[in-house]
Backbone bond lengths (Angstrom), bond angles and torsions (degrees), N, CA, C in turn:
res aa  C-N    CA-C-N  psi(-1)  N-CA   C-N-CA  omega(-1)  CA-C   N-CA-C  phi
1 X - - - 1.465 - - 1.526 111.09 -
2 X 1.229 111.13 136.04 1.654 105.99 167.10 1.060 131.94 -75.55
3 X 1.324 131.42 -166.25 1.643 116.67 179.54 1.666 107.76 -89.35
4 X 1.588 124.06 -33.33 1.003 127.91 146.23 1.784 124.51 -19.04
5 X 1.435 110.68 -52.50 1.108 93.52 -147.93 2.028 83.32 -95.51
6 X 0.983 93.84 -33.16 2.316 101.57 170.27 1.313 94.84 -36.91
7 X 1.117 96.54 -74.17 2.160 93.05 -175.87 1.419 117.01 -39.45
8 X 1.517 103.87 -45.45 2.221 92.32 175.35 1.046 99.30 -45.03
9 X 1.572 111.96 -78.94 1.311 137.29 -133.32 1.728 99.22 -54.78
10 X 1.537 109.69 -41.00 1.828 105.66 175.58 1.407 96.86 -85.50
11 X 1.080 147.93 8.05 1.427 143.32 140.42 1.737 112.68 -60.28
12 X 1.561 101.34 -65.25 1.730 84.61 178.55 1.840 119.99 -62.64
13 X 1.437 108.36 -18.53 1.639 86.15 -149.93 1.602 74.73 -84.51
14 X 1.246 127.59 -19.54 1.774 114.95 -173.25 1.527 105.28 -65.10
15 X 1.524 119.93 -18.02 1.495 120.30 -161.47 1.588 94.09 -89.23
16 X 1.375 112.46 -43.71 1.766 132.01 -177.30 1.631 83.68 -52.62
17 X 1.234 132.52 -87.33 1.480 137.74 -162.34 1.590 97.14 -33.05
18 X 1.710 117.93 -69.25 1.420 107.73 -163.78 1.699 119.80 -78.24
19 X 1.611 108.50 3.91 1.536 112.97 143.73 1.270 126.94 -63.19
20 X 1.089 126.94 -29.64 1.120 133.83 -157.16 1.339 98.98 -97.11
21 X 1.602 123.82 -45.88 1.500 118.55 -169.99 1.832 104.51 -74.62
22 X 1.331 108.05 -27.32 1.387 119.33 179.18 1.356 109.93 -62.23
23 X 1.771 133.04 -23.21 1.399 153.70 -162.20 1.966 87.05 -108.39
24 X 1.167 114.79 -78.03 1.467 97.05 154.84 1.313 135.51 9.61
25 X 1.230 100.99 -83.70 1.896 129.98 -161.09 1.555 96.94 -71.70
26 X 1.250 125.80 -48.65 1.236 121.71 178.86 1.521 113.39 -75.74
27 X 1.734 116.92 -21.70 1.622 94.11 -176.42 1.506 90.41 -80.90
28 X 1.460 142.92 -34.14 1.320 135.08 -158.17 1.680 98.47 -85.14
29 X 1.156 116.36 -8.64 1.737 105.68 174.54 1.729 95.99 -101.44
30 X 1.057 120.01 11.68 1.646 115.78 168.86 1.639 102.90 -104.44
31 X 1.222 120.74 -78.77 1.556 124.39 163.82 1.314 111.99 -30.66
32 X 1.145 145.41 -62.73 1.225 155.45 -177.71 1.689 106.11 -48.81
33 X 1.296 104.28 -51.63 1.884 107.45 -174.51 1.822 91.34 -82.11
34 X 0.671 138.43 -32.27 1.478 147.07 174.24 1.134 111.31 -39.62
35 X 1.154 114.00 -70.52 1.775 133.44 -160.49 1.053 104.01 -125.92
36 X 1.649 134.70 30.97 1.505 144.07 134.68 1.772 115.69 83.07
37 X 1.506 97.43 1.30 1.461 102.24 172.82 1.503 112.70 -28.39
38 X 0.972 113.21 -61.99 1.866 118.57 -162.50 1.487 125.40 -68.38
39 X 1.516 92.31 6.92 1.611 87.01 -152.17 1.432 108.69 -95.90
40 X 1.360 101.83 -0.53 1.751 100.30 177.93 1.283 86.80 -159.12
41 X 1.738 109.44 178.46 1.142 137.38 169.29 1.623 103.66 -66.19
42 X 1.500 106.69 -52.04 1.769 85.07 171.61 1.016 148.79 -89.28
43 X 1.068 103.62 -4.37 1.705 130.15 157.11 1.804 106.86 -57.23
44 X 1.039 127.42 -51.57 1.268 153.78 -150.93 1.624 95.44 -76.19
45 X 2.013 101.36 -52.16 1.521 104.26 165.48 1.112 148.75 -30.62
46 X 1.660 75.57 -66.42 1.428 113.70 168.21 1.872 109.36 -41.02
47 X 0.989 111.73 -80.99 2.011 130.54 166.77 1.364 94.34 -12.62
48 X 1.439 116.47 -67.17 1.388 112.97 -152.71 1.564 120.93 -70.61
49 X 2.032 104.09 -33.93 1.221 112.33 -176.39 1.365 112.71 -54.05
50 X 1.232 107.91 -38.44 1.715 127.10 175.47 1.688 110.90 -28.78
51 X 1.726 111.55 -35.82 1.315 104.50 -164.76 1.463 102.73 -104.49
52 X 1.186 128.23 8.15 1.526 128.82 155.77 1.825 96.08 94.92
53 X 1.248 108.20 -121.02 1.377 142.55 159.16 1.211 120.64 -42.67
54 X 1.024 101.82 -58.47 1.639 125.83 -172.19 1.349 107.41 -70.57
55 X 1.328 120.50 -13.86 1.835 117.29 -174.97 1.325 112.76 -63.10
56 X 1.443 125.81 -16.19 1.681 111.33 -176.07 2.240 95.71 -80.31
57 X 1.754 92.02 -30.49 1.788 87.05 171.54 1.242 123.42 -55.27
58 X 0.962 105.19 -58.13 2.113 124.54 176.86 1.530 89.71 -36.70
59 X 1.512 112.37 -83.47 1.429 114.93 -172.99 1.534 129.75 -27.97
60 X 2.005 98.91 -41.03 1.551 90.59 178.29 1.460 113.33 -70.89
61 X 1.432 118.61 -23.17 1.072 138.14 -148.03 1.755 107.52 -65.01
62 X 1.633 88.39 -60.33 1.216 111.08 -176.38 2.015 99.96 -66.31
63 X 0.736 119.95 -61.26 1.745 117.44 160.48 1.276 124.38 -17.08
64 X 1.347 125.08 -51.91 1.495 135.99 158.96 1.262 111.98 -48.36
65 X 1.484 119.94 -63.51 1.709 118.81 178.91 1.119 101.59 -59.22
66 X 1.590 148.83 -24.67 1.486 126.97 -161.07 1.031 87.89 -84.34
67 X 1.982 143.18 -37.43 1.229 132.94 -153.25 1.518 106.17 -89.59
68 X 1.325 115.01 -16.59 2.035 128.70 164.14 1.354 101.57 -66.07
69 X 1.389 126.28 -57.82 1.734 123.62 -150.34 1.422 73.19 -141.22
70 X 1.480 119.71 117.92 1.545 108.10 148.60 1.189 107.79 -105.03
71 X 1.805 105.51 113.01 1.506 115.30 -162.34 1.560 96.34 -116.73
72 X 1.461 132.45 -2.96 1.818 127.41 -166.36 2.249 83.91 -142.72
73 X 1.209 92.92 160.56 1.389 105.88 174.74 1.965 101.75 -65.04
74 X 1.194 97.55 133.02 1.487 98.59 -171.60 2.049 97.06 -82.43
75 X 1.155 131.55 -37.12 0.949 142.80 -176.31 1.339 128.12 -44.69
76 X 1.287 107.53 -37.88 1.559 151.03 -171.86 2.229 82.16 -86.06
77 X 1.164 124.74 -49.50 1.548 108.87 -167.66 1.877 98.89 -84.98
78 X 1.574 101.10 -25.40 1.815 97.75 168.61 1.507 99.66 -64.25
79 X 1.013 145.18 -46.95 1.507 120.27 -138.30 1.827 84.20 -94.26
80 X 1.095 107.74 -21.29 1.778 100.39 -174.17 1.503 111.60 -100.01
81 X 1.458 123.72 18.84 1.296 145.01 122.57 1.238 126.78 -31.58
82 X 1.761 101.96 -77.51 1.499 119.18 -176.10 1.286 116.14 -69.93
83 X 1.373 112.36 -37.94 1.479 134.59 179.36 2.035 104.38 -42.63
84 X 1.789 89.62 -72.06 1.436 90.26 -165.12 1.317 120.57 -90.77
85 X 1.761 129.65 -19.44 1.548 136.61 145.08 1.088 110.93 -53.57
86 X 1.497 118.76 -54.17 1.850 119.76 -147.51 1.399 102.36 102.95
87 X 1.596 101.38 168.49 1.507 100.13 -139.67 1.892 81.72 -83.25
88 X 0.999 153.09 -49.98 1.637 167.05 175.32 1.437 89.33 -17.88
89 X 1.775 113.88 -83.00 1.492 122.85 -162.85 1.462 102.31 -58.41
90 X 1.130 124.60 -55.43 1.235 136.69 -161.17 1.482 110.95 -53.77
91 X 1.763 113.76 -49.10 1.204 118.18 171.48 1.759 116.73 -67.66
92 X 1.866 122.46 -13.79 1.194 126.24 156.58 1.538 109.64 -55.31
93 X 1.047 108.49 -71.35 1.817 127.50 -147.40 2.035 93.70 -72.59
94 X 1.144 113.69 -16.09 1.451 106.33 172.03 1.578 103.47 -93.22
95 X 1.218 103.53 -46.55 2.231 99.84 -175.78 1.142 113.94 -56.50
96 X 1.788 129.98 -44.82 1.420 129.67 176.28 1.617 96.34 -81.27
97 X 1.257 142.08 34.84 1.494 122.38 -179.08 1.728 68.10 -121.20
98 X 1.094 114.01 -68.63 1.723 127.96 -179.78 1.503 115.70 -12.03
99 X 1.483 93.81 -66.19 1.669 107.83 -157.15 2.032 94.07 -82.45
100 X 1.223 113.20 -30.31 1.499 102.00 178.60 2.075 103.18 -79.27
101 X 0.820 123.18 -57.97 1.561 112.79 169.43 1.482 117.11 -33.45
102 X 1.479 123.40 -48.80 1.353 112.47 174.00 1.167 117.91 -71.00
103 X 1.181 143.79 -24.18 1.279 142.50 -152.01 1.639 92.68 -96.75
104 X 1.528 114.65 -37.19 1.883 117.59 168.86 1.505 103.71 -61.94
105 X 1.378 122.77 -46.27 1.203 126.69 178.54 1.454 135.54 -47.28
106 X 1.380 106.88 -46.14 1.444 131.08 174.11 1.623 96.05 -80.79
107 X 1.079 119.26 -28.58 1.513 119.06 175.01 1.566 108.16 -50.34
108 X 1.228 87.44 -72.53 1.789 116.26 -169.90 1.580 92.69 -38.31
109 X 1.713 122.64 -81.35 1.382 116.17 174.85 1.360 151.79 -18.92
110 X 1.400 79.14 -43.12 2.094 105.72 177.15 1.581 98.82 -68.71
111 X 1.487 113.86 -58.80 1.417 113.80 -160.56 1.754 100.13 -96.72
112 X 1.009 121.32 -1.80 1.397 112.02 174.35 1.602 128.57 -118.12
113 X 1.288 104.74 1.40 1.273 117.27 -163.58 1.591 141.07 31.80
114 X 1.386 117.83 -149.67 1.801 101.76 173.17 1.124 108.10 -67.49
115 X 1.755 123.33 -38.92 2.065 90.94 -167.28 1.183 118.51 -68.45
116 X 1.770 120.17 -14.18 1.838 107.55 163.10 1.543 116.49 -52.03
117 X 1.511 111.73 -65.14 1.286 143.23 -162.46 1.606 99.11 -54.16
118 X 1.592 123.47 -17.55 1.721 121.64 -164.12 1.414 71.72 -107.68
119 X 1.302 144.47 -40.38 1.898 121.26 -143.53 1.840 94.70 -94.93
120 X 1.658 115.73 -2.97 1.109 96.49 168.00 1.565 124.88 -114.28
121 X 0.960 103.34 -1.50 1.975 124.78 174.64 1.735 103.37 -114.37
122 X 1.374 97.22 140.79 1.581 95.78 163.71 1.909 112.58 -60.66
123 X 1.712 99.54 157.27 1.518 89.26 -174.56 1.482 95.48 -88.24
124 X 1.055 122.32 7.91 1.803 120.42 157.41 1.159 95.71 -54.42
125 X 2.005 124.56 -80.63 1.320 113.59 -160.25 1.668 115.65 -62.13
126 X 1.161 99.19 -33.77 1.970 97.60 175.88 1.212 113.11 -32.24
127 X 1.782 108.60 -60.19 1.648 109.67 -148.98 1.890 101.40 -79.00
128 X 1.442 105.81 -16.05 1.454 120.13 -174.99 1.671 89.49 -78.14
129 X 1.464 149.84 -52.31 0.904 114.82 -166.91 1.603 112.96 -74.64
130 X 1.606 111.56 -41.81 1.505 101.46 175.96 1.211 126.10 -46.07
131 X 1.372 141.25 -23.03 1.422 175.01 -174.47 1.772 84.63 -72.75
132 X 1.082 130.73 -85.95 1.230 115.76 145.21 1.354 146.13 43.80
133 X 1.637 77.99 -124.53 1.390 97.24 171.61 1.929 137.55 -58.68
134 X 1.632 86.70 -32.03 1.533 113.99 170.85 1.275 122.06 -63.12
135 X 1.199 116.65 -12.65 1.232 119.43 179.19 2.181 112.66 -104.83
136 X 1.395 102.64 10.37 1.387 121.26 -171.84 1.844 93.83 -104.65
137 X 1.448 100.87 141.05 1.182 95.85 161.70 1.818 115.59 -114.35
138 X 1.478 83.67 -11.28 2.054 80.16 169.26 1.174 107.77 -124.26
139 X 1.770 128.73 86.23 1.149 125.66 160.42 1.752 120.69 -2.17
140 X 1.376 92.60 -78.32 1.361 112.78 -156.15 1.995 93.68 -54.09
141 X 1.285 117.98 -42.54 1.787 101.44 -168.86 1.155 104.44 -74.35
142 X 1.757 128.65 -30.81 1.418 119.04 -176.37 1.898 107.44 -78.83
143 X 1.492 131.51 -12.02 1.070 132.89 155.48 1.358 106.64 -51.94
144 X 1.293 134.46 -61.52 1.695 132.46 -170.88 1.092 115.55 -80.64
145 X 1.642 132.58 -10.00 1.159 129.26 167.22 1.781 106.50 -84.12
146 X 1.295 117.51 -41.55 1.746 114.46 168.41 1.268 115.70 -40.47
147 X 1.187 118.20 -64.08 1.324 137.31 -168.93 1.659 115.29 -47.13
148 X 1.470 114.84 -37.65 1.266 143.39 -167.73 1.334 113.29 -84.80
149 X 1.645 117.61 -7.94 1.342 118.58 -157.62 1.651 90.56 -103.53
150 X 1.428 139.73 142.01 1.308 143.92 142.79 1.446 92.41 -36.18
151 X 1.749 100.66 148.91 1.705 114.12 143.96 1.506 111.61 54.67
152 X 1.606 108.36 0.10 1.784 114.99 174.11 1.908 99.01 -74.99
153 X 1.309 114.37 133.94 1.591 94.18 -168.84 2.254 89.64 -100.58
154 X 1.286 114.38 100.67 1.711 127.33 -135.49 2.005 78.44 -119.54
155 X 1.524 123.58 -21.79 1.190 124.63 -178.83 1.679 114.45 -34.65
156 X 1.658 87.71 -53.56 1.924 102.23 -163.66 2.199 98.58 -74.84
157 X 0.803 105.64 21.58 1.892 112.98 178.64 1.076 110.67 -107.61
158 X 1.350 116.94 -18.17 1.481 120.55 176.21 1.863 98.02 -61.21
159 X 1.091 81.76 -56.92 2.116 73.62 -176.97 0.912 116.77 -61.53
160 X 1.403 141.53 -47.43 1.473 125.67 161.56 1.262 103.92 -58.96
161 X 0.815 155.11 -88.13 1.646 132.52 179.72 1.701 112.52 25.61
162 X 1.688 110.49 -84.41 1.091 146.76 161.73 1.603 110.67 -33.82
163 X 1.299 123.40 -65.47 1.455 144.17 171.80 1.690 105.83 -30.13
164 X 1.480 86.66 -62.58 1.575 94.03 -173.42 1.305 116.09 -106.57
165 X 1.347 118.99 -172.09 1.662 137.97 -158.23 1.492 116.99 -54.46
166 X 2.150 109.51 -20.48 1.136 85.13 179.84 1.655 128.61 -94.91
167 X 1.540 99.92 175.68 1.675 99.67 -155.24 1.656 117.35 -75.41
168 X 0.863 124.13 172.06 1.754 102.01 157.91 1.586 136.78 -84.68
169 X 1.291 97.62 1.00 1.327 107.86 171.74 1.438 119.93 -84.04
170 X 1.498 107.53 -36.17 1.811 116.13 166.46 1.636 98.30 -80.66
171 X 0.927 121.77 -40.38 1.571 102.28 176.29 1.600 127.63 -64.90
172 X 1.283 121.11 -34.77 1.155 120.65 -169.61 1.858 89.80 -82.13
173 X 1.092 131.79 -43.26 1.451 140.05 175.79 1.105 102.31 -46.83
174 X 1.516 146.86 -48.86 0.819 148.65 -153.83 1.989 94.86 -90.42
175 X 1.248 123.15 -41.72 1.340 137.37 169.10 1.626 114.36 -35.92
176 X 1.446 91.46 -68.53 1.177 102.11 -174.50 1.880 122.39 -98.02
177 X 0.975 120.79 24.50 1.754 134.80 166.87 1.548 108.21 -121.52
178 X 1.347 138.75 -22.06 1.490 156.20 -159.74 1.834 110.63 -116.57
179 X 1.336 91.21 -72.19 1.858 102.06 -165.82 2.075 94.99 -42.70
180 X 1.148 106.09 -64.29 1.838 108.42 165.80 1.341 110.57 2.48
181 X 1.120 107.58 -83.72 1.871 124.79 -167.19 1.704 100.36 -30.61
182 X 1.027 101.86 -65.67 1.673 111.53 -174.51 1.305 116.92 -53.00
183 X 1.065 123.55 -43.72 1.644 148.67 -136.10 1.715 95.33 -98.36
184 X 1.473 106.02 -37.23 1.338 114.73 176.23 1.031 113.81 -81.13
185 X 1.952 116.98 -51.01 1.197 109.36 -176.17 1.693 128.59 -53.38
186 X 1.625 103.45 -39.23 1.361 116.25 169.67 1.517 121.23 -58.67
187 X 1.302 109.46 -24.64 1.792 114.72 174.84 1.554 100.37 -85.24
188 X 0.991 117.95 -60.61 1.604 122.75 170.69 1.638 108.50 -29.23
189 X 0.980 133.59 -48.09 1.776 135.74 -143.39 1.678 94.51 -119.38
190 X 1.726 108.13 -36.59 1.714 84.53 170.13 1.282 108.70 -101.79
191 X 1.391 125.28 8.59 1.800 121.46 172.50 1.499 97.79 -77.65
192 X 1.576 126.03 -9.02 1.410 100.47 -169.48 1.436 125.30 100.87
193 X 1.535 111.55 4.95 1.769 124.65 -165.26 0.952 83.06 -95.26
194 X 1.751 136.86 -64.13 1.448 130.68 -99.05 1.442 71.55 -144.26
195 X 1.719 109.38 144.53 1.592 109.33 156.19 1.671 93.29 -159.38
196 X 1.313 103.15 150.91 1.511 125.29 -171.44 1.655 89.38 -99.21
């Protein structure tokens, strides 16, 4: 095989994988709205206890799809992080759920461009983020300042990320020195450390 043809071939099976999590995301956002999983932290418990052992997996799991499709308040799965790990695990099992969703995310963008990025956001929110972004002249600092904000919903930027000029080396940098701040603060304040 050439190197040409290596690159498809880990092109399709990466596309097969993020079919599949995309087939995923929708059966667990059907079951899930169904049988009320999402609707609280203890409901949410409840879901997870279900998987025994495996619940810090489920958890990352489900973390990745919020950062692909953010289809449920992501905030609501931080505080039921800290809640049901503690604020330590919790702030683990959300950063590696985090940093692997963006990195699919920025994937998806690069190789799929806007008509992926429009068939999974309304083109209300689309044209609102380009609206955005267009008005930035350094991508990359207004990327680490989003990211940094509580309650900023900064998930759906990962694809423009990808979309546009910046690289993956400032993006994932920016992922992993930035996304933290939040991730803690939200484990911090619903573990019970931190109160306003």
């Amino acid at each position: 095989m050439t190197q040409e043809q290596n690159a498809k071939r880990l092109k399709n099976i990466l596309s097969a994988i993020v079919l599949f999590m995309i087939i995923a995301l929708v059966a667990l956002m059907v079951i899930g709205r169904v049988k009320g999983y999402f609707d609280s932290v203890e409901t949410l418990s409840t879901f997870l206890a279900g998987f025994g052992v495996l619940a810090p997996l489920a958890f990352v799991i489900i973390r990745i799809l919020l950062v692909i499709a953010p289809v449920f308040p992501v905030p609501l799965f931080v505080a039921a992080a800290a809640m049901i790990f503690g604020p330590v695990h919790g702030f683990i099992y959300v950063y590696v759920g985090n940093i692997i969703g963006c990195i699919i995310g920025y994937w998806l963008g690069k190789n799929y461009g806007p008509a992926f990025v429009k068939g999974l956001i309304s083109e209300k929110a689309y044209n609102k983020c380009v609206e955005r972004i267009a008005g930035q002249k350094n991508y990359n600092i207004f990327y680490a300042i989003i990211i940094s904000i509580p309650l900023f919903p900064d998930d759906i930027f990962v694809y423009f990320s990808g979309l546009g000029k910046q690289d993956f080396k400032t993006f994932i940098a920016s992922v992993i020195l930035f996304k933290p701040i939040v991730i803690a603060l939200y484990c911090l304040v619903f573990g019970g450390y931190l109160t306003f």
